[in-house]
C-alpha positions in Angstrom: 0.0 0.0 0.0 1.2 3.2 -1.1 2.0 6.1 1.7 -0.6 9.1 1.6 1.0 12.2 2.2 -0.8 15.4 3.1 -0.4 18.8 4.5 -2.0 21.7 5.8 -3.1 24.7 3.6 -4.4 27.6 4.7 -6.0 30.1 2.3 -5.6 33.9 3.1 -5.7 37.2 1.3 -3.8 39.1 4.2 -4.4 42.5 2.5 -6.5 45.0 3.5 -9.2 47.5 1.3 -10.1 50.9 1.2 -13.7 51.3 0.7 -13.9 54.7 -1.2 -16.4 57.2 -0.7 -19.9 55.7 -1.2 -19.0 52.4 0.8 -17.6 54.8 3.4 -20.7 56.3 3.8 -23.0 53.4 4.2 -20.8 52.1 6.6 -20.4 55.0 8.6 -24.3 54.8 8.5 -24.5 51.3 9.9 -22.3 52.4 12.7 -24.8 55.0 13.3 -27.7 52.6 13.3 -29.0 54.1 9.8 -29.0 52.4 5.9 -28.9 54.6 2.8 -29.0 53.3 -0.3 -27.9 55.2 -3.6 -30.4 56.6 -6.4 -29.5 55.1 -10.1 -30.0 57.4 -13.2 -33.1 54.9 -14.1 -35.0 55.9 -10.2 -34.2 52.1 -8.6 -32.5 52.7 -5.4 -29.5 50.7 -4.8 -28.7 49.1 -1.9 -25.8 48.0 -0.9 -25.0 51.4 -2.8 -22.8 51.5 -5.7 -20.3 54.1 -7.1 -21.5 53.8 -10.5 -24.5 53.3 -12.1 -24.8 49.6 -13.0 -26.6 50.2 -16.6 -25.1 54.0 -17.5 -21.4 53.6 -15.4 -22.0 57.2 -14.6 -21.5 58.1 -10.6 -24.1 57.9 -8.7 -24.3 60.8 -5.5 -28.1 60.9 -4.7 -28.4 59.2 -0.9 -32.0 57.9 -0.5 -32.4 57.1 3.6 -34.1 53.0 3.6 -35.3 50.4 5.8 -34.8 49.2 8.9 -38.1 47.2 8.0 -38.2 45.3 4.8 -39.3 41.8 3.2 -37.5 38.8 2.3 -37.1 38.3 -1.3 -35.4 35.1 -1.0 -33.8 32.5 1.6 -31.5 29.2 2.2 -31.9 27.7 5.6 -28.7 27.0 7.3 -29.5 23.9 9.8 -25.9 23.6 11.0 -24.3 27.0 11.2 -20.3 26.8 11.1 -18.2 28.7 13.4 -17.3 31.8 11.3 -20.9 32.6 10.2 -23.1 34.9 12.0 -25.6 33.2 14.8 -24.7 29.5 16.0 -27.9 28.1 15.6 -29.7 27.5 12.8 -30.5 30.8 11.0 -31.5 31.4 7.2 -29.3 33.4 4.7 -31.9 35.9 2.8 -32.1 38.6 0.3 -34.0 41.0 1.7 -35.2 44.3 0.0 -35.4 47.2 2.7 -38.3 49.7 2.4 -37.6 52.3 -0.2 -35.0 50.3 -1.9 -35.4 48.3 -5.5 -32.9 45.4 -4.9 -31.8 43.2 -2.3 -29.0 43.0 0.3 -27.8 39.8 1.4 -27.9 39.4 5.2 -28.8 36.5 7.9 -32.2 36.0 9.6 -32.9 35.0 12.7 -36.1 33.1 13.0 -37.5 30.0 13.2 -37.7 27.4 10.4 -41.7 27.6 10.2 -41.4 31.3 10.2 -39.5 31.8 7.7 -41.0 32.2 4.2 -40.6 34.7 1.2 -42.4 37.9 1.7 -41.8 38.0 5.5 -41.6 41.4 6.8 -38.1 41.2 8.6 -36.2 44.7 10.7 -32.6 45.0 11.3 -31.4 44.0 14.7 -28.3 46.4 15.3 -25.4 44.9 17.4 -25.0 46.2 20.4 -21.1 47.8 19.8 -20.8 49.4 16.2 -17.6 49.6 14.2 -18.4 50.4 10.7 -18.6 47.5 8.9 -21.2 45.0 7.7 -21.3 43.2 11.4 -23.1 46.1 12.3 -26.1 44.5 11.3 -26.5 41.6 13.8 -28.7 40.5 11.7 -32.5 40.7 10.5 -35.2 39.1 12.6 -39.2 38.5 12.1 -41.3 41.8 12.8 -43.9 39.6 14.0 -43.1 36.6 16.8 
C-alpha cells in the first residue's frame, strides 16, 4: 500500500481595502444605526449602494435614507451553522429588499424554520457595539413573533 502524504493549507488574502467614498458612507451609516441606499440614473435605489450606475457607469451621489423594515425576497436555511458565520444556531441566509430600496442585500435572519417564508416582513437587529462594517447589522429578525 502506497503512503498518503498530506499537509495543511491555509487560504488567506492578508491584504486589507479601502472602501472609497460611497461604501464609506453606508458604513459610517451602519455604525450610526442608519441604511442609505444610492439613487440610479433609471430611479431604482441601490442598496448595498454603488459608485457607478450599474446600466449607465456614470456616478451615482443621490443618498435615498431606507429600511430598517423590509421583506424577504429570497432565503437558504442554514441547519448547522459553522463557526465563522453569524448566529450559532440555525439561522436562514436571505435577500431581503429594505423599504424604499429596489434590490436586495444579502444578510442573515434569525427566525424560526416555520417562520421563515418569502415575503416575511423582517427589521434589522443592530449589534450592540458598532464599528463600521457590515457586522453592524447583527442581523435581520421577524417583525412579527
Amino acid at each position: 500500500m502506497t503512503e498518503v502524504l498530506s499537509g495543511t493549507h491555509r487560504l488567506e488574502f492578508p491584504y486589507r481595502r479601502s472602501v472609497g467614498p460611497v461604501l464609506g458612507r453606508f458604513l459610517a451609516g451602519l455604525r450610526e444605526g442608519r441604511i442609505e441606499g444610492i439613487r440610479g440614473r433609471d430611479g431604482r435605489v441601490l442598496v448595498p449602494p454603488q459608485e457607478y450606475d450599474p446600466v449607465t457607469a456614470e456616478a451615482l451621489d443621490e443618498w435615498v435614507p431606507v429600511g430598517p423594515g423590509g421583506a424577504v425576497v429570497s432565503w437558504a436555511w442554514i441547519a448547522r451553522p459553522l463557526s465563522r458565520q453569524p448566529l450559532q444556531r440555525p439561522f436562514a441566509w436571505a435577500l431581503v429588499r429594505l423599504d424604499g430600496a429596489d434590490t436586495a442585500m444579502l444578510h442573515a435572519v434569525d427566525a424560526d424554520p416555520g417562520l421563515m417564508r418569502t415575503g416575511m416582513r423582517v427589521a434589522v437587529r443592530w449589534r450592540a457595539e458598532r464599528s463600521g462594517d457590515i457586522h453592524d447589522i447583527e442581523c435581520f429578525e421577524p417583525e412579527e413573533r
